[in-house]
N, C-alpha and C positions, 0 to 999 in steps of 0.2 A: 380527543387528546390522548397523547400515550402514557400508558400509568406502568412504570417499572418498580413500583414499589415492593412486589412481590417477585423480580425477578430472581433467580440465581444463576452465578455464572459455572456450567459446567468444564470440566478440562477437557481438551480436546483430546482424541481417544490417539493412541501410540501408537498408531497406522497413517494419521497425518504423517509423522516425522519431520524430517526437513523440507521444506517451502523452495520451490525454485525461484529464484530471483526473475526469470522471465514472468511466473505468475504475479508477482510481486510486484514489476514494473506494468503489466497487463490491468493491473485494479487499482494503481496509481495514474495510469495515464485514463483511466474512466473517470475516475473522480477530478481529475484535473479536465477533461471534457465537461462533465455535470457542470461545477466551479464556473466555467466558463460560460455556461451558456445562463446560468443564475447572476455573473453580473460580478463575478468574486477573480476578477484576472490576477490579482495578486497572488491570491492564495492556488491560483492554474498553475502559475509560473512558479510556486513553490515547489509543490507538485510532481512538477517537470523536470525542475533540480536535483528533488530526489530521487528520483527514476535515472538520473544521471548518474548519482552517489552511487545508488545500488549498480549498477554496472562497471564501473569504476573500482567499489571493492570487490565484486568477483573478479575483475582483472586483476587486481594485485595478489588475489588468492591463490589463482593459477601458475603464476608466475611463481610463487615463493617454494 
């Protein structure tokens, strides 16, 4: 079993920066695959809406 009791959370270092929303939808549509193949379709298809969201507001971002 996993023990996170002594875990700490460090901050991600100022070289990540901004996350591209293709990355973003790329590790959401995995986890909505994983989800799916464990039996969780609801939470796929949640998943997959947001993978939608997120592309949706980079379109309105472009646009403005």
């Amino acid at each position: 079993m996993l023990n996170l009791t002594g875990a700490v959370a460090t901050p991600a270092p100022d070289v990540a920066g901004k996350v591209s929303p293709l990355l973003i939808a790329d590790r959401l549509i995995t986890l909505a695959q994983d989800a799916d193949r464990a039996g969780y379709a609801t939470t796929a298809e949640r998943l997959i809406r947001l993978v939608n969201r997120v592309f949706d507001e980079e379109r309105r971002c472009a646009h403005a």
